[in-house]
Structure formats: C-alpha cells, structure tokens
C-alpha positions in Angstrom: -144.6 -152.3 -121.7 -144.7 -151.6 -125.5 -146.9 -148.2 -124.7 -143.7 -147.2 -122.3 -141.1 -148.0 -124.1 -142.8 -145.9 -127.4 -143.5 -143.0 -124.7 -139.8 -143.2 -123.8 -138.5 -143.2 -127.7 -141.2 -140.3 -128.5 -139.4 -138.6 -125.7 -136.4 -138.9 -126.8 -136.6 -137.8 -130.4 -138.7 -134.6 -129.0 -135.1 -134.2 -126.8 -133.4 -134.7 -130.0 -135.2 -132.4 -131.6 -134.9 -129.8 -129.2 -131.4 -129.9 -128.8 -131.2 -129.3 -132.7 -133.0 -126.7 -132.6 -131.3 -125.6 -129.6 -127.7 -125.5 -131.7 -129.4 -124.4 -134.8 -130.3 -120.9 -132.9 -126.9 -120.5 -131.1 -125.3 -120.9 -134.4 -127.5 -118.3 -135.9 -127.2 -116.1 -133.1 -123.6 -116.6 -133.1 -123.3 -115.6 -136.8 -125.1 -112.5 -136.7 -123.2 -111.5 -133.4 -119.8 -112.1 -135.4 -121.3 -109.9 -138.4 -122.6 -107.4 -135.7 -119.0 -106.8 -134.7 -118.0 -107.0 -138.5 -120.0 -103.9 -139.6 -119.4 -102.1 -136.5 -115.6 -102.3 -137.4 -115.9 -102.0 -140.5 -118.4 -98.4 -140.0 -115.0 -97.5 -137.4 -112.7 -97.9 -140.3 -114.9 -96.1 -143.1 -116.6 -93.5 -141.3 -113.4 -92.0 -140.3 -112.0 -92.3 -144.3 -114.9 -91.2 -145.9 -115.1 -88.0 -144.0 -111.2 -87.3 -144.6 -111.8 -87.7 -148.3 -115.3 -85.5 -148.2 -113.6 -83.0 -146.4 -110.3 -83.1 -148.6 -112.9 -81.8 -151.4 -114.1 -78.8 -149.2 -113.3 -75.4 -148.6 -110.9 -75.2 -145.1 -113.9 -73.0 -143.4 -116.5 -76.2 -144.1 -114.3 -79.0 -143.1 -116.2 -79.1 -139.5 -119.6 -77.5 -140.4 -121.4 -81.0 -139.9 -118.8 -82.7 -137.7 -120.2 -81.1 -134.6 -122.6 -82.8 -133.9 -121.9 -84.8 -136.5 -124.5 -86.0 -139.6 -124.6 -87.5 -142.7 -123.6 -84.9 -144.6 -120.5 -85.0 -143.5 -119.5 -87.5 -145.4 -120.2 -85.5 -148.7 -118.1 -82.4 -149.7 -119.6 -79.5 -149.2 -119.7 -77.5 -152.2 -117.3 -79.6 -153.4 -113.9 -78.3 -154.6 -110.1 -79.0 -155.6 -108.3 -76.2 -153.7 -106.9 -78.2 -151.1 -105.3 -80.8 -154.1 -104.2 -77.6 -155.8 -102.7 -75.6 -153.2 -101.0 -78.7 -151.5 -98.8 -79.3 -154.8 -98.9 -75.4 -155.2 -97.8 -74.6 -151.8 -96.5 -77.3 -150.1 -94.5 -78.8 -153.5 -96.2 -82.3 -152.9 -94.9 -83.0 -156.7 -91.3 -83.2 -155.3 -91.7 -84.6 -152.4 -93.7 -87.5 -153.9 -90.9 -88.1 -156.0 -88.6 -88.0 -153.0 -90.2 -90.6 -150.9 -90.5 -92.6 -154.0 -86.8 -92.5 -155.0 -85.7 -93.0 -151.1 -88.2 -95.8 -150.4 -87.1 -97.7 -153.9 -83.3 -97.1 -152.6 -84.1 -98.6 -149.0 -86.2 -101.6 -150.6 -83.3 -102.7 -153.5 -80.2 -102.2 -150.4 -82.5 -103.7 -147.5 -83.8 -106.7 -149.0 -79.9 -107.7 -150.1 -78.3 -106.4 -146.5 -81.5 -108.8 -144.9 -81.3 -111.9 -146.9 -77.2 -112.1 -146.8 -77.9 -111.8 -142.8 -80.7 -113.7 -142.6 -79.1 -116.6 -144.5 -76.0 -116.6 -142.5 -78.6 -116.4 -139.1 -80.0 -119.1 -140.9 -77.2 -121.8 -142.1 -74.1 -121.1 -140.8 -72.7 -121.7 -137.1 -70.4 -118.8 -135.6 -69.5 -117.6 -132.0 -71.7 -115.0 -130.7 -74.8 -116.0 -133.6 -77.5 -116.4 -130.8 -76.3 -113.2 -129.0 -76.2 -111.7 -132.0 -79.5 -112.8 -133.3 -81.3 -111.6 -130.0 -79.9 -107.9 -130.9 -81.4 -108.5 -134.2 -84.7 -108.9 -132.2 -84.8 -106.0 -129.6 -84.0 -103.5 -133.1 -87.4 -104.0 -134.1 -89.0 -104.3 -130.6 -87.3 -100.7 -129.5 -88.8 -97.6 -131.2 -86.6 -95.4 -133.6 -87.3 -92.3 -131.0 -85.5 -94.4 -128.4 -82.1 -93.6 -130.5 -83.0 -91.2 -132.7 -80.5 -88.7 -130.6 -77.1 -91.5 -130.9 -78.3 -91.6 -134.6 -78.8 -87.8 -135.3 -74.8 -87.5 -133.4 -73.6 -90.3 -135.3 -75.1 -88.9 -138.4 -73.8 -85.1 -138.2 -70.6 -86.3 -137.0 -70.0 -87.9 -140.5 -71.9 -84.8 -141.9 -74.8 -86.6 -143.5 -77.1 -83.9 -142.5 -79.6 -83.1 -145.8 -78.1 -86.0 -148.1 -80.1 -88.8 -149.4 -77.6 -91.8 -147.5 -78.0 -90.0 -144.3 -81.9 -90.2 -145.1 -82.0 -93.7 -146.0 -78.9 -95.9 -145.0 -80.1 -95.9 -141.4 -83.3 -98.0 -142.5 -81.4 -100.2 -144.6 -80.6 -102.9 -142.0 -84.4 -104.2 -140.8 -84.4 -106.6 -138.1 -88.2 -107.5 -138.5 -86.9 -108.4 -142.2 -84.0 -110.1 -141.2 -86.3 -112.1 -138.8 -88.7 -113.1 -141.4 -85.8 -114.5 -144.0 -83.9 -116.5 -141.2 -87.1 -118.0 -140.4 -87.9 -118.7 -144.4 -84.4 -120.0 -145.0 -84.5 -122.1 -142.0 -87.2 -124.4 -143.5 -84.9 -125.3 -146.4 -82.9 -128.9 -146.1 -79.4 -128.5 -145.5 -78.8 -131.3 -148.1 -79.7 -128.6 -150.7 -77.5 -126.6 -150.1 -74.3 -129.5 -149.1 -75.5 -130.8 -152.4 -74.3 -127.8 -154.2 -71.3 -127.2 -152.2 -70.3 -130.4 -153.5 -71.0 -129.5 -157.3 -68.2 -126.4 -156.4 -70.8 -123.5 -156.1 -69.7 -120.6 -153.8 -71.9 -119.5 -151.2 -73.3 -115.9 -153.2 -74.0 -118.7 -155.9 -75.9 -120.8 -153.6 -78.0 -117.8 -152.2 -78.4 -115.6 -155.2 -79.3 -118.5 -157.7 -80.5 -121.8 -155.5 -82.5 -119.9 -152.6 -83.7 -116.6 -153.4 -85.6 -117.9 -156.6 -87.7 -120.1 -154.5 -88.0 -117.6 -151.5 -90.8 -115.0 -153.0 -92.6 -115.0 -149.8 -90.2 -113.8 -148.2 -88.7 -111.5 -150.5 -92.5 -109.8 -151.2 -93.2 -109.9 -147.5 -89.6 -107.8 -146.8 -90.4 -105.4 -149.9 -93.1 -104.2 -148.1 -92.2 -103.9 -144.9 -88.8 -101.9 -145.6 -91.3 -99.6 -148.9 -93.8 -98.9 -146.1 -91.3 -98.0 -143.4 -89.9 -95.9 -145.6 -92.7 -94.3 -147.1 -94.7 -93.7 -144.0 -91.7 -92.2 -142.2 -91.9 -89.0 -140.8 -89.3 -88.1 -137.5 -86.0 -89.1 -139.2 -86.0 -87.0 -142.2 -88.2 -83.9 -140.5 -84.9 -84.4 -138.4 -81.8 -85.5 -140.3 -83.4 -83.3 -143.5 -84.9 -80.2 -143.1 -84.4 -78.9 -146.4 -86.8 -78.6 -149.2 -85.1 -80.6 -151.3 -85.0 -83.4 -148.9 -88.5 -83.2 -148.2 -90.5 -86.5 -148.1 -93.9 -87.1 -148.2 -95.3 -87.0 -144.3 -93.3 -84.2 -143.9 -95.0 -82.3 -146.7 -98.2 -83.0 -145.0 -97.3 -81.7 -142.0 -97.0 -78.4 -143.1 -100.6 -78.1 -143.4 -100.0 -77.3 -140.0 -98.8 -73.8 -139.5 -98.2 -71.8 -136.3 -101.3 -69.1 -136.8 -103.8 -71.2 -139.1 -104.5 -75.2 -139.7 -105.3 -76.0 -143.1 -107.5 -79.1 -142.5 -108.4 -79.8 -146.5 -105.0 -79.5 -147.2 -103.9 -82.1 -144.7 -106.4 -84.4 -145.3 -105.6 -84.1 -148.9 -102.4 -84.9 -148.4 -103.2 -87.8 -146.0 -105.3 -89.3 -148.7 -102.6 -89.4 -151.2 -99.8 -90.6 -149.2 -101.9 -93.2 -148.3 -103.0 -94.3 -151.8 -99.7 -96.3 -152.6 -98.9 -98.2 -149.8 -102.6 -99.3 -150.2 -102.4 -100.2 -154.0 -99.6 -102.2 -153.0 -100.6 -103.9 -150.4 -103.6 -105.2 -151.8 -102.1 -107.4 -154.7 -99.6 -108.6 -152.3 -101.1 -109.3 -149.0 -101.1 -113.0 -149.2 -97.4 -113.4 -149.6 -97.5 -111.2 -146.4 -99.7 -113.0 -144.9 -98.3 -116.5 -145.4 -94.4 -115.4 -144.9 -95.8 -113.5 -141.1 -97.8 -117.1 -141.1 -94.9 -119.5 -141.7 -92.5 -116.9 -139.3 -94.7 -117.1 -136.3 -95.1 -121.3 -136.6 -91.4 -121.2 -136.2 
C-alpha cells in the first residue's frame, strides 16, 4: 500500500513537472512569436523611411538604381548629395512655405483650442434644448471626410471672397469636433460641486472655465494642441484648393510640386516629405502620453 501510494505521488509530481515545463515553453514561444511580429513591423515601418531619407541624399537618376530588385544598398545614398535639399528651397520656395504652415497651424491651434473648450464645456455642464442633437452633429464632423464638403465649403468660401487669404485657409479648421469630443469628455469627469461652489463665491462662467478648469485640464488641452497643429500641418486639399497662390503656399503643397507634368523629381519629394514630417514628429514625441491618456480617459467614457 505504501509502495502505491509513493508510485502515485511520484506520478504526480512527474505530471506537475511536466505541465511546468509545458507553460514554461508556451510562454517562451509566445514571447518570441509577439517579438517576431515586433521586428517585422517595426522592419515595415523603417525600411520604407530609411530608403526615403537615402534616396532624399541622391541624385533624381539614382533614386531607383537598387530598388528594383531591391538590396541593401538602397538604404544608403548613392553618391550621396544635397541637391534635392537645395533645389527644393531653391525651386520650390520650401523657406516660405514652411513659415506658412507654421504661422497657419499656430493660428488654428491658439483659435481652435478656445472655440473647442467653450463648446466642449457647455456640451459638458450645461442643459439646453437640442444639446444631444447637437452633440451627435459634433460627432458625424469628424466621422465624415473634408472631401465630402469640400465643394459647399469652396462656394461658401468664394462667395464671401476668401479665396487666397489666410482666414479662408484656416477658419474652416478652427471648429474640431474630434477636439470638442475629447474636452466634453475631460470636463465631464469634473464634480459639479466644483463648479456650484464657485457660482456661489459670485464667479462668472468665463471665470470658472478660464481660471478653475482649464488649469487642471492639460491633458486635454495638450491632446487638442496636437490634433488641430497636425491637421493643420499635414493638410494638403484645402489650401491646394482655397489658395493657389504662392504666397499662400503651405507645406504639402510645396511638396507636391516635385511632381511635374513631363518629369518627377523623386529626391526632391522625398526631401520634402522628410522635412515636413520632422515637426509633427518632434512634437509628438514629448507629448504622446498626455495624448495617450486624454484618447484613454475619452474612450472609458
């Protein structure tokens, strides 16, 4: 009886054993599956940008020489140069146009992020006929896409002749509704005793918004920074549309004009991809977790 019942504990500790083992290997083999797909995504993401940045440093007639088929040495300029850089602000007056998106997207930031906390506080704390109606229109503006109304807009627009001025280029992307979304969710979570508290000390509503909630609302205010800077920097269709003139010229714009009728200049436009894409990256990076948790806290909601 004693030899069985040792047989039957030496069995069991062998099953224990084995089943340790067994989870040990599915966690290992888990792990390097997950960093499998990791470095594939991550080769997706950097193949592409090195070879846009190689071939920004090459002559236009090399861009391609070892894309097809491709090697390794396309990643590396070939005989490596700064013509593209030079012609682009040469050529395409990337200078100006830098300065132009800069300007526009600074002016969209400062008059969005008041418009979309005013609305987004009144979505938020008050109670008035037509708010949930009203709230859902908010919505569908940031589910439809701008080319849906981007002919109403253009009429609009050239009926008030705003055609080539900077307030026709940048007062339709004032009002947000993903940014108006993200501060009526954020104000929401404040307790209304706040806010009767100060109503009962005499303080006006501006008071009460300018100098008791947007002070502790950061989140919120980073998250809708970036969201209105980006839209605005990365736009392309309205001002190629609404501003045609050089003066006017933004950015993406600029870039497209590496793109001519007879010739493509593929350094140039890589060039010019690479630099309008360095600022939104520089400031993303230092302010990605107030993105992160304001997106975050909007989505619990």
């Amino acid at each position: 009886m004693a030899a069985a019942n040792q047989t039957t504990s030496q069995r069991v500790r062998n099953e224990a054993v084995q089943l340790r083992r067994r989870r040990k290997f599915l966690t290992v083999l888990n792990r390097l599956l997950i960093y499998f797909l990791l470095i594939v995504t991550l080769l997706i993401i950097i193949v592409p940008l090195m070879w846009a940045v190689a071939a920004s440093f090459t002559r236009n007639e090399l861009v391609f020489k070892y894309v097809f088929p491709f090697s390794w040495r396309a990643l590396f300029p070939s005989d490596p140069t700064l013509d593209a850089y030079i012609s682009l602000f040469a050529r395409r007056d990337m200078g100006r146009a830098i300065l132009n998106t800069g300007g526009l997207a600074l002016a969209t930031v400062a008059s969005g992020l008041l418009i979309s906390a005013m609305a987004g506080f009144a979505f938020a704390k008050f109670e008035f006929r037509g708010k949930n109606i009203l709230f859902v229109i908010v919505l569908l503006t940031f589910m439809i896409p701008v080319e849906v109304i981007i002919i109403p807009l253009y009429v609009i627009v050239r009926d008030w002749n705003w055609i080539n001025t900077w307030h026709g280029l940048f007062l339709p992307g004032v009002a947000n509704g993903l940014v108006i979304f993200m501060f009526r969710q954020f104000f929401a979570d404040i307790p209304q005793e706040i806010l009767d508290a100060a109503r009962v000390d005499g303080a006006s509503w501006p008071r009460i918004l300018f100098q008791l909630i947007v002070p502790i609302s950061m989140p919120a205010i980073i998250s809708g920074a970036l969201v209105l800077f980006l839209g605005s920097w990365n736009s392309f269709f309205w001002p190629l549309v609404v501003a045609p003139s050089p003066e006017f010229r933004v950015v993406q714009v600029a870039v497209s004009l590496a793109v001519e009728e007879r010739q493509t200049f593929w350094n140039e436009l890589m060039a010019g991809a690479i630099l309008a894409a360095v600022v939104p990256v520089l400031l993303i990076f230092p302010f990605q977790r107030y993105f992160v948790q304001s997106i975050a806290s909007s989505g619990i909601k």
